[in-house]
N, C-alpha and C positions, 0 to 999 in steps of 0.2 A: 504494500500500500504506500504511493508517495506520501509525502508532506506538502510537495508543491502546489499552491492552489492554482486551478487552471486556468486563471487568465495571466499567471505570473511565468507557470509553463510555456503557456503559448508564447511572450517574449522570448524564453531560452530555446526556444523551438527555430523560431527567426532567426537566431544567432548560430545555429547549424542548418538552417537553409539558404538564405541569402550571401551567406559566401560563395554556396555549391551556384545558385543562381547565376552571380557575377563570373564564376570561371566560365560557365555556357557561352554566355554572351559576347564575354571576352574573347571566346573560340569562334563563335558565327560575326564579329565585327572581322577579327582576321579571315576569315573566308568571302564573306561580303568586300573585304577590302580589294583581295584576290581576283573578285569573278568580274565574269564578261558581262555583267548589267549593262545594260543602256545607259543604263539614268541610277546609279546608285547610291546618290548622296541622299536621296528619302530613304532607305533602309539604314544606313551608315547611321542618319539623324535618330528615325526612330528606336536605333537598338542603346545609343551613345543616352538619349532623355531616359528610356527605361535604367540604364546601368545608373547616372546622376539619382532618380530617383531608390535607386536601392543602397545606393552608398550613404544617400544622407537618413535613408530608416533603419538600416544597420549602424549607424554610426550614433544613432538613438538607440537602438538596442545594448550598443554597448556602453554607452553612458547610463541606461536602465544597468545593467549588473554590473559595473564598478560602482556605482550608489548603493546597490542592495547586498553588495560583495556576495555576488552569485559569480560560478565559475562555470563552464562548459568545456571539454575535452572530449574528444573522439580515443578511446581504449585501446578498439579492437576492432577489425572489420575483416571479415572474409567475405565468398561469395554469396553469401544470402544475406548475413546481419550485419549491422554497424553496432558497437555498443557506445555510450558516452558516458560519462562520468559526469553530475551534476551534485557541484557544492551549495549546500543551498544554507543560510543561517545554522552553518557549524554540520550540518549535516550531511553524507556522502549518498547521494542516490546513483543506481547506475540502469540504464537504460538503454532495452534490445531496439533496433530501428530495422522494421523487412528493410532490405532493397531495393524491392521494388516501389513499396511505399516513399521512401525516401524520391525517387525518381521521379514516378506521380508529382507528387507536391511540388518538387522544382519545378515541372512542367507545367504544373496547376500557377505557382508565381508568375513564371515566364509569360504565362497567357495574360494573366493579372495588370502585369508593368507594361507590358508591351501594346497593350490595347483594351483590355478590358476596365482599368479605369477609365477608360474616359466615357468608360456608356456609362457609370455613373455619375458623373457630372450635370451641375445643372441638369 
């Protein structure tokens, strides 16, 4: 049974997703930068605004857990599971993540930053 309550979870969640996010992206700008588009400074823009917006909510995340001196570390990771290690108010949790779960979720972000904010908007 954690201790972490889960909307404080959910931040340390962000703090092992959004990094995996920004290496994606940072792979498909070098690819985009690479390829024979036409016209590829609108894909260049919109991957470059999604990455600015993840760097400055991670970078709230991690001024969230240096405030609450919450820690996150990746243990162990083979092919199925990742585990992490979450320090949380003195106390050590440790936590299985599937793979492919993990994957999903990046991909569920990716869709998030890249375009699905802005159907929320106004």
């Amino acid at each position: 049974m954690t201790r972490i309550p889960e909307a404080e979870r959910d931040i340390i969640e962000k703090a092992i997703y959004l990094p995996m996010v920004l290496i994606v992206l940072n792979r498909d700008l070098l690819v985009f930068e690479k390829s024979p588009f036409k016209l590829r400074k609108p894909y260049l823009e919109l991957i470059e605004e999604a990455m600015k917006m993840i760097q400055k909510e991670l970078y709230e995340v991690k001024q969230f857990l240096r405030k609450n001196q919450i820690q996150v570390k990746e243990i162990n990771r083979d092919e199925s599971f990742t585990m992490f290690s979450f320090l949380y108010k003195g106390y050590e949790e440790q936590h299985n993540y599937f793979n492919p779960r993990i994957r999903n979720k990046v991909q569920e972000l990716m869709e998030y930053y890249l375009f699905k904010r802005y159907l929320h908007q106004g």
